[in-house]
Backbone bond lengths (Angstrom), bond angles and torsions (degrees), N, CA, C in turn:
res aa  C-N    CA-C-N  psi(-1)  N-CA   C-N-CA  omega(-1)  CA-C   N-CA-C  phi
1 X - - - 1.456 - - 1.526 109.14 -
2 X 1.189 112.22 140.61 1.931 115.57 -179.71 1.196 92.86 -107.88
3 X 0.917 142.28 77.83 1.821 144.12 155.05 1.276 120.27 -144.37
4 X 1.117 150.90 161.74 1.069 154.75 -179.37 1.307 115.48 -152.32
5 X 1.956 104.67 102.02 1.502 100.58 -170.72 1.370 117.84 -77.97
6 X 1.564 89.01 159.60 1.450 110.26 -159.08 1.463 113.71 -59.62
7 X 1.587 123.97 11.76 1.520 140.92 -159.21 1.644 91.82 -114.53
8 X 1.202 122.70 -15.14 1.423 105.35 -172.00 1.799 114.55 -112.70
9 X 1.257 91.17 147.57 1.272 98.05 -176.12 1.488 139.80 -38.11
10 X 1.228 109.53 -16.77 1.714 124.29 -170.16 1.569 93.74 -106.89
11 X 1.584 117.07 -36.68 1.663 108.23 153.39 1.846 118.52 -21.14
12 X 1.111 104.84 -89.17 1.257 126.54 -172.07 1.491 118.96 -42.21
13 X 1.410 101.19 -42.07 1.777 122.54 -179.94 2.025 97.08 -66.77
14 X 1.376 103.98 -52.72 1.541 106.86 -158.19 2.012 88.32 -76.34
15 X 1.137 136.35 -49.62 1.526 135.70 150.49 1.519 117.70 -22.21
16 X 1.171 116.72 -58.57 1.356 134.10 165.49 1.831 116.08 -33.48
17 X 1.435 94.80 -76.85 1.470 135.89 168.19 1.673 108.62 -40.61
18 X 1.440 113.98 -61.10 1.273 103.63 164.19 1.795 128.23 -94.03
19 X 1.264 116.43 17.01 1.628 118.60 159.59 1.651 105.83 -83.15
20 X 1.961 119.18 -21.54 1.053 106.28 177.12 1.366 127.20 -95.41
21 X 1.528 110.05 7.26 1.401 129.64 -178.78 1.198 93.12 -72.78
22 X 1.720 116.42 -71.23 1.207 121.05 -169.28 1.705 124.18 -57.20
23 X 1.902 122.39 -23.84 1.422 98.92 157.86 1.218 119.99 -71.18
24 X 1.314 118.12 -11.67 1.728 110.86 -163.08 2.100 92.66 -82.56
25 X 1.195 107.58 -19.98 1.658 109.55 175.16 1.414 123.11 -78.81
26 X 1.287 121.90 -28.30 1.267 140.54 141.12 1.415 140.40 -26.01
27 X 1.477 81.22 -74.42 1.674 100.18 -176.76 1.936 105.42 -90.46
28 X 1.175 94.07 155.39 1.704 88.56 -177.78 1.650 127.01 -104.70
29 X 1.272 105.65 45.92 1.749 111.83 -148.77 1.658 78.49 -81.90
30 X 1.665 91.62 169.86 1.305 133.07 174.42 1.738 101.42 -52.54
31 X 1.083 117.02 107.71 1.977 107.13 172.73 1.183 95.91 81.57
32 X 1.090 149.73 39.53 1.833 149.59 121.92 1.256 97.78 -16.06
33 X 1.663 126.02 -81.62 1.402 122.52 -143.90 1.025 105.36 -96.69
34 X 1.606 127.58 21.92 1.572 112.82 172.07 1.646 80.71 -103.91
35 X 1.390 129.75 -34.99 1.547 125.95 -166.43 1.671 114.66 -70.55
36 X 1.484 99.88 -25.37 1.512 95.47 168.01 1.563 114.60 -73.02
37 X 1.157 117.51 -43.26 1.494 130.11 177.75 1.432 108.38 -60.02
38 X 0.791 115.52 -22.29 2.085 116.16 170.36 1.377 94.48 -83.14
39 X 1.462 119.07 -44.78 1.747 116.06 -166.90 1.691 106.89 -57.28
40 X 1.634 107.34 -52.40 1.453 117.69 178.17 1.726 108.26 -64.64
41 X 1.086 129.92 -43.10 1.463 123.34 169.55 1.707 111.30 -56.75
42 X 1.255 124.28 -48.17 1.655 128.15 165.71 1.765 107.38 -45.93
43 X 1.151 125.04 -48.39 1.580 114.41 178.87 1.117 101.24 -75.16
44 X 1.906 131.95 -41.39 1.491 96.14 -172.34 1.217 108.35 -95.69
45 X 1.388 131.33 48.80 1.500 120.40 153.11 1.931 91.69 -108.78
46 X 0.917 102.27 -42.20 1.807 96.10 -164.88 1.566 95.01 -69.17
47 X 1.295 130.79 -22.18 1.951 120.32 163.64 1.908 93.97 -83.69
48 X 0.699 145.04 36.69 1.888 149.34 -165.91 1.660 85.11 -138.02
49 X 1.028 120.02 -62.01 1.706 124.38 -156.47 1.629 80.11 -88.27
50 X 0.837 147.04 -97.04 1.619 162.01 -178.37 1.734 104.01 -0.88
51 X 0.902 133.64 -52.09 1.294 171.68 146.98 1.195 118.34 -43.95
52 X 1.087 160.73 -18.00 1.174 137.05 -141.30 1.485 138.89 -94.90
53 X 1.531 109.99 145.15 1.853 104.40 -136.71 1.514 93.34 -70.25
54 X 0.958 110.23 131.03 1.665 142.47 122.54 1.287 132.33 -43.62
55 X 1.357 139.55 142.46 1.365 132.23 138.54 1.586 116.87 -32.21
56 X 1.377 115.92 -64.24 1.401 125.33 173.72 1.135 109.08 -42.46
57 X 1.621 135.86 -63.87 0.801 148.75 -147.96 1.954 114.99 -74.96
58 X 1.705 85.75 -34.44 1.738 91.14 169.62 0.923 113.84 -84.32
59 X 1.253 135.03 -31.33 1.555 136.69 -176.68 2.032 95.29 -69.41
60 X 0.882 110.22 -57.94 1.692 95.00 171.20 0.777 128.14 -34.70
61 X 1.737 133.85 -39.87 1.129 156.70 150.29 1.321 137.63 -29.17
62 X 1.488 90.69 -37.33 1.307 104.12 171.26 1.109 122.81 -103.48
63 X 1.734 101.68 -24.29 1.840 88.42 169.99 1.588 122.54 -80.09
64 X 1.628 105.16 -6.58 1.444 101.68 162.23 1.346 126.46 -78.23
65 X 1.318 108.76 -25.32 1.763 116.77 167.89 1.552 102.35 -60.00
66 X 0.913 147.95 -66.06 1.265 149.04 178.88 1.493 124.06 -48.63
67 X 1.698 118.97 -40.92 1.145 124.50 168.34 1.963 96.83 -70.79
68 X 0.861 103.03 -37.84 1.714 95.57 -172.89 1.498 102.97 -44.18
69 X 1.742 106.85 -58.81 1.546 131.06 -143.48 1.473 86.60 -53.79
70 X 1.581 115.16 -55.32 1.894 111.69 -166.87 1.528 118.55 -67.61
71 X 1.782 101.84 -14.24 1.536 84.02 155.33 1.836 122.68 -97.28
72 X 1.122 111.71 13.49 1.406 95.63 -176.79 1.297 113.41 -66.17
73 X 1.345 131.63 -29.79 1.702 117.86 -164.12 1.765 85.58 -78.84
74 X 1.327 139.63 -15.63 1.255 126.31 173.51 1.608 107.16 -57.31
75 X 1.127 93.60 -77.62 1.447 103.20 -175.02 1.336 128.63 -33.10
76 X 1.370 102.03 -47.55 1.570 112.13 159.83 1.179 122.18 -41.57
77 X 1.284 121.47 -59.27 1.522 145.98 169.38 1.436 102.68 -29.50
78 X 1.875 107.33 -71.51 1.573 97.87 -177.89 0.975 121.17 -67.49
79 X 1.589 130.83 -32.42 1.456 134.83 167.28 1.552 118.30 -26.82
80 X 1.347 103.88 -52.77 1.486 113.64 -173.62 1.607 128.29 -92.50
81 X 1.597 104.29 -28.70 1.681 114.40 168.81 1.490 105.30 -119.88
82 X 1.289 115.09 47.77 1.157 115.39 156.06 1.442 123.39 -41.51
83 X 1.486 119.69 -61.24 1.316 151.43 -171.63 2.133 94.48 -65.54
84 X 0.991 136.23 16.35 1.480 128.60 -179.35 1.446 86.05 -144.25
85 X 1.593 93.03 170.87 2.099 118.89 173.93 1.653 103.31 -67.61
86 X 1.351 96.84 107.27 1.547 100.04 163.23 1.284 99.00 -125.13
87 X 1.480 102.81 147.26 1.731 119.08 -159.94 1.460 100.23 -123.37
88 X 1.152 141.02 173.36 1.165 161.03 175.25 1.288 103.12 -47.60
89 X 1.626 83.65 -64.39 2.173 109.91 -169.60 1.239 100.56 -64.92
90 X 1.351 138.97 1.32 1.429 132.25 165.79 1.268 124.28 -100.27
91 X 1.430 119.44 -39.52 0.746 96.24 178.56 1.731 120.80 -98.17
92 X 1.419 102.87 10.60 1.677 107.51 158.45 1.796 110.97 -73.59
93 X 1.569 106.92 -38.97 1.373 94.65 169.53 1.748 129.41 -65.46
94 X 1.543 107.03 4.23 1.771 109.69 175.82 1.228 108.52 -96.55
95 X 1.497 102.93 -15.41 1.779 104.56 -169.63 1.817 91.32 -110.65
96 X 0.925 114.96 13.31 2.105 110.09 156.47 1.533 92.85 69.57
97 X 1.686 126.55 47.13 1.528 121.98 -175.03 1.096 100.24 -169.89
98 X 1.407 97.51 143.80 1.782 116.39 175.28 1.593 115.57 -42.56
99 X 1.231 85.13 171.39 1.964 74.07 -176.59 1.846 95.20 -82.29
100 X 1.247 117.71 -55.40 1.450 115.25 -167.79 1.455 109.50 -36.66
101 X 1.613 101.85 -65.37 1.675 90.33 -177.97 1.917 119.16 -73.12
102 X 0.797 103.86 -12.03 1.770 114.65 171.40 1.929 97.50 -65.66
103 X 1.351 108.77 -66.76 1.484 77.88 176.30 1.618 135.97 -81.57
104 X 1.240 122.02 13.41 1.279 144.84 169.17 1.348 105.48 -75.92
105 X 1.488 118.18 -52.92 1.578 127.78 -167.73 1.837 92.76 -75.07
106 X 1.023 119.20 -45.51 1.455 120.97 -169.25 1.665 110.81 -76.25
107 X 0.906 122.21 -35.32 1.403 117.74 155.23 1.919 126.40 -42.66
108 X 1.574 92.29 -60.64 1.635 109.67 -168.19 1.645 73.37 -60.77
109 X 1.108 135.11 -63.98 1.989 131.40 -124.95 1.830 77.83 -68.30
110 X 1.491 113.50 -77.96 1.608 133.06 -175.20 1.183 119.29 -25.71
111 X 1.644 99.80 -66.46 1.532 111.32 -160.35 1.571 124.96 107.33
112 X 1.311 99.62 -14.61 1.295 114.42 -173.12 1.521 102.31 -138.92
113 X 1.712 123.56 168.91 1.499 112.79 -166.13 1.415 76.41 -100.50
114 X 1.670 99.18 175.57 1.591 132.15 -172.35 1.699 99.18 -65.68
115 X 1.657 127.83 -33.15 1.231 110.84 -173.64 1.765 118.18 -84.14
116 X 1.865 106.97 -20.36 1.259 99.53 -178.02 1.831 102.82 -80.69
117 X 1.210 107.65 -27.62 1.184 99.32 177.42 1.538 114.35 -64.24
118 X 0.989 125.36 -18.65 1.814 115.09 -161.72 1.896 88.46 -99.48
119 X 1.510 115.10 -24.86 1.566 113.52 -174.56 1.784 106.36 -66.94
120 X 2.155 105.40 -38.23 1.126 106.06 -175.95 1.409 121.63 -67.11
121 X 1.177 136.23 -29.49 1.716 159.63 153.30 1.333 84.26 -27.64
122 X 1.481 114.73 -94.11 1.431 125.59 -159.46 1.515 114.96 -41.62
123 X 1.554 113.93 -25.68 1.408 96.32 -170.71 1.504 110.05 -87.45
124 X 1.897 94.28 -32.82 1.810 100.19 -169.68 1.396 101.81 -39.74
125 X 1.734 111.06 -50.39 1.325 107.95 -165.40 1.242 111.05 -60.71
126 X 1.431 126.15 -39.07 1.583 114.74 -172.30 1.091 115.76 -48.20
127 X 1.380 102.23 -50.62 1.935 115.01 178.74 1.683 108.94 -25.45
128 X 1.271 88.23 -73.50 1.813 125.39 172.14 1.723 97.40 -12.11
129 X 1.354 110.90 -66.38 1.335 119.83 -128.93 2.003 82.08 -104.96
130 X 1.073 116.39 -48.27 1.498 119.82 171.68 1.718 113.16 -55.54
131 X 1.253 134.09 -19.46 1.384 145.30 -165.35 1.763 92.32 -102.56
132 X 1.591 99.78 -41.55 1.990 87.60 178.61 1.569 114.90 -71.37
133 X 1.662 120.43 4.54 1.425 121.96 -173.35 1.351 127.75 33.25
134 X 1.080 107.02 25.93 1.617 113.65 162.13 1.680 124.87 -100.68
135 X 1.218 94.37 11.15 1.986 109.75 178.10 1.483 112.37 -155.72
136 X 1.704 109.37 137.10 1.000 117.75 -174.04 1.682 120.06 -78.64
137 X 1.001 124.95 158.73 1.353 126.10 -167.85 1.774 109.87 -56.13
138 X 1.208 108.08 -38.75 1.381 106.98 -178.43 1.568 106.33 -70.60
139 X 1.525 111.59 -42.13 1.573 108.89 176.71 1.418 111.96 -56.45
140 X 0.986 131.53 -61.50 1.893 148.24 149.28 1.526 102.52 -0.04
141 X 1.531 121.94 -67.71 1.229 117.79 175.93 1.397 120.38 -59.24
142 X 0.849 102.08 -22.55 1.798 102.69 -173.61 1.489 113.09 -101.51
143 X 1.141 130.39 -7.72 1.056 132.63 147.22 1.095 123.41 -57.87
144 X 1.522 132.89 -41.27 1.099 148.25 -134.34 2.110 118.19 -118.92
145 X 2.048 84.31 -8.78 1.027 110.00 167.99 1.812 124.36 94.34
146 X 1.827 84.02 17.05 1.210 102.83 -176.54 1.918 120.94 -98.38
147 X 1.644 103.06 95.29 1.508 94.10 -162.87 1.721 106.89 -65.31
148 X 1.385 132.45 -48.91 1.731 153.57 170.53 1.179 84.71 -61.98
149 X 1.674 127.79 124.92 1.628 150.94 112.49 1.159 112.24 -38.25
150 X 1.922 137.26 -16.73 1.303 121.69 152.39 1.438 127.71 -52.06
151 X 1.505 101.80 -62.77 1.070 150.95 164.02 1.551 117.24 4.02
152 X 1.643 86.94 -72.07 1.905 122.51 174.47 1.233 94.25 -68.21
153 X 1.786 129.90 -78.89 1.115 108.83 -174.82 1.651 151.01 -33.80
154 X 1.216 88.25 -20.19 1.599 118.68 -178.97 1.242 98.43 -67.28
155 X 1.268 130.80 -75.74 1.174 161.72 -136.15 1.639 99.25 -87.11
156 X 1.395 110.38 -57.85 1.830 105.52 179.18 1.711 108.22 -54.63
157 X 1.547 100.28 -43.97 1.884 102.49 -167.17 1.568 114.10 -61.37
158 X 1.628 103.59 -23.41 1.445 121.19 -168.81 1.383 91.41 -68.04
159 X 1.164 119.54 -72.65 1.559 136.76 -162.85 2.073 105.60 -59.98
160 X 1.090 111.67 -52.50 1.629 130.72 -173.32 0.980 123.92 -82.79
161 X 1.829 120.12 -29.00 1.431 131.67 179.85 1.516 98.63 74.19
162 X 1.187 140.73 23.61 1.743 140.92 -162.79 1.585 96.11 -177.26
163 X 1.851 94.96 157.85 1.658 86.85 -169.98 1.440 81.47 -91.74
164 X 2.113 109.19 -157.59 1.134 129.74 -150.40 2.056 78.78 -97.00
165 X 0.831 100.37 -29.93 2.296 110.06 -167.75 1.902 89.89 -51.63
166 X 1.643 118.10 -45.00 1.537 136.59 -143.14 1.961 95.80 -88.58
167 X 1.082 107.43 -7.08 1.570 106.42 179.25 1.380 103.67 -137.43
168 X 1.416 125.00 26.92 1.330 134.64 169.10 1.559 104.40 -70.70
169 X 1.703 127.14 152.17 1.435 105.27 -168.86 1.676 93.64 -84.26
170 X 1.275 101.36 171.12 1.419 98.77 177.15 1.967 106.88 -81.59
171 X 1.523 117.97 150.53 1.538 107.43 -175.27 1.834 85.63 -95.78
């Protein structure tokens, strides 16, 4: 498991660890970025001790490196045609697998199924592209491969808790 509940002690420390990253990002003192860089070296030794490799633990490792590797030409795929119809059956046909077990395998590898993942892509970018204020929300959707303005809206508030109108820049 890669988590570390929020009940355990190296929780709180690595929480800790990064609330002090973020004043030292804040504030503009003398040695900020050597003090964040001690902060980020402090979590990855306390996930180093927290952690620590196994036989078991590498061999997991590796079978997630490997489950990763057969989705990369996916990922790529959505990375880049985000903005067009990508179907299930496609992108099981990039990863050399049926769709059934393609979205079975892409779940366990992800964590999430193949459609929230390809919706989450689409929105980061909207964000992206709605925050540079040079495109209107309806243009935004359609870039993004969104034909229904319901649709998107649905989908940004789901993901953002706010519609796509609520992170428009201000003029």
């Amino acid at each position: 498991m890669n988590k570390i509940s929020h009940q355990e002690i190296y929780a709180k420390r690595i929480y800790g660890a990064m609330e002090d990253i973020y004043n030292e990002w804040i504030h503009d003192d003398m040695g900020r970025k050597m003090m964040m860089k001690a902060f980020v070296l402090r979590i990855l030794t306390m996930l180093t001790r927290h952690y620590k490799n196994s036989p078991k633990d590498s061999r997991q490792c590796q079978i997630k490196n490997e489950q990763m590797q057969r989705l990369q030409e996916v990922i790529a795929y959505v990375s880049e045609c985000y903005d067009q119809k990508i179907t299930l059956e496609d992108a099981a046909q990039k990863a050399y697998m049926n769709a059934n077990y393609f979205s079975a395998f892409f779940k366990k590898v992800m964590g999430e199924t193949f459609s929230h993942y390809l919706i989450k892509i689409r929105i980061y970018k909207a964000r992206e592209l709605i925050l540079t204020g040079r495109y209107n929300v309806l243009e935004v959707s359609q870039m993004c491969g969104y034909n229904n303005i319901s649709n998107f809206y649905r989908a940004y508030k789901k993901i953002f808790g706010k519609t796509p109108k609520d992170n428009e820049p201000q003029q």
